[in-house]
C-alpha positions as CSV (number, residue, x, y, z in Angstrom):
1,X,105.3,101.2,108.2
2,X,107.5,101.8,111.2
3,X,105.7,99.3,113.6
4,X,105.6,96.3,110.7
5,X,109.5,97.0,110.3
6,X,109.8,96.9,114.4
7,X,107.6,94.2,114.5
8,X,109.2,92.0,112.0
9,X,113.1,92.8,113.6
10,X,112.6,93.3,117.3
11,X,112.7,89.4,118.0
12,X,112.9,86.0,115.9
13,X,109.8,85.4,117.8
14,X,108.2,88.7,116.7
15,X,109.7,88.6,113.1
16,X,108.1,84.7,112.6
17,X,104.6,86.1,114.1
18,X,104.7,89.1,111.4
19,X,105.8,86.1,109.0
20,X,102.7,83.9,109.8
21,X,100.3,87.1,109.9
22,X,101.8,88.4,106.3
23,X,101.2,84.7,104.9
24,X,97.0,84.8,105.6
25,X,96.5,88.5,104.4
26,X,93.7,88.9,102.1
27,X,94.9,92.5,100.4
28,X,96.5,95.3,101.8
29,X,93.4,96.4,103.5
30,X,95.0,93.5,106.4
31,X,97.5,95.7,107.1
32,X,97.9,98.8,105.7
33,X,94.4,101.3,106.3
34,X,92.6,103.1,103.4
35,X,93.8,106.7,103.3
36,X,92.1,107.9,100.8
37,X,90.1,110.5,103.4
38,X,93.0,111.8,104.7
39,X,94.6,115.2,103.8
40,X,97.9,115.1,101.3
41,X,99.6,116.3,98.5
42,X,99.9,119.4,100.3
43,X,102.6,121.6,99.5
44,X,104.6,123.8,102.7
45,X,101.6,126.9,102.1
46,X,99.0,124.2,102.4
47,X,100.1,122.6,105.0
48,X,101.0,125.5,107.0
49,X,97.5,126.8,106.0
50,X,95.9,123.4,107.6
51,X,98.0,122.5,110.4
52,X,100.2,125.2,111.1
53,X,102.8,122.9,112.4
54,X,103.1,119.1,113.3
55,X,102.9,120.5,116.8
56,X,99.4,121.8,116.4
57,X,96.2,120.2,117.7
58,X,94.9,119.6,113.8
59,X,98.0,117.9,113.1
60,X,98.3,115.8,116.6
61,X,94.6,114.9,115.9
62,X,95.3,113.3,112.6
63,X,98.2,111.7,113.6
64,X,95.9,110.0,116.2
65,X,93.7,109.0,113.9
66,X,96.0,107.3,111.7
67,X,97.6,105.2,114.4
68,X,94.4,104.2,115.5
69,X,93.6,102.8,111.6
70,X,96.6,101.0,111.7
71,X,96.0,99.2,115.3
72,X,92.6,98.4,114.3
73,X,94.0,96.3,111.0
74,X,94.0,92.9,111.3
75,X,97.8,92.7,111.1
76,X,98.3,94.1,114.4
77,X,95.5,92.7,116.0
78,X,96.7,89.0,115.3
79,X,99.7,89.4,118.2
């Protein structure tokens, strides 16, 4: 949610965009992706298990692919 909170506050212009794009959505499917694939409720063990660190290739590579959900939402692609 850190690039709808930049979107909506980095300009009036930006913020009334966000506005008019938030007014059309359909569910949250518009602008928030489904992540109910992706690994969580993973305690520190688990996670270190998995990933090792947030610096590690695993991690990085899910990171990726969670940005790229949230571009590819219509939200973001209406700007």
């Amino acid at each position: 949610m850190t690039r709808f909170g930049e979107m909506a506050t980095s300009s009036p212009e930006s913020a009334r965009k966000i506005q008019k794009a938030m007014s059309g959505i359909k569910d949250y499917s518009d602008f928030m992706p489904d992540p109910r694939d992706l690994p969580e409720h993973m305690d520190e063990t688990e996670f270190k298990q998995r990933f090792q660190s947030v610096d590690s290739p695993a991690y990085q590579e899910i990171s990726k692919q969670i940005d790229a959900r949230i571009t590819a939402t219509p939200i973001y692609n209406s700007n």
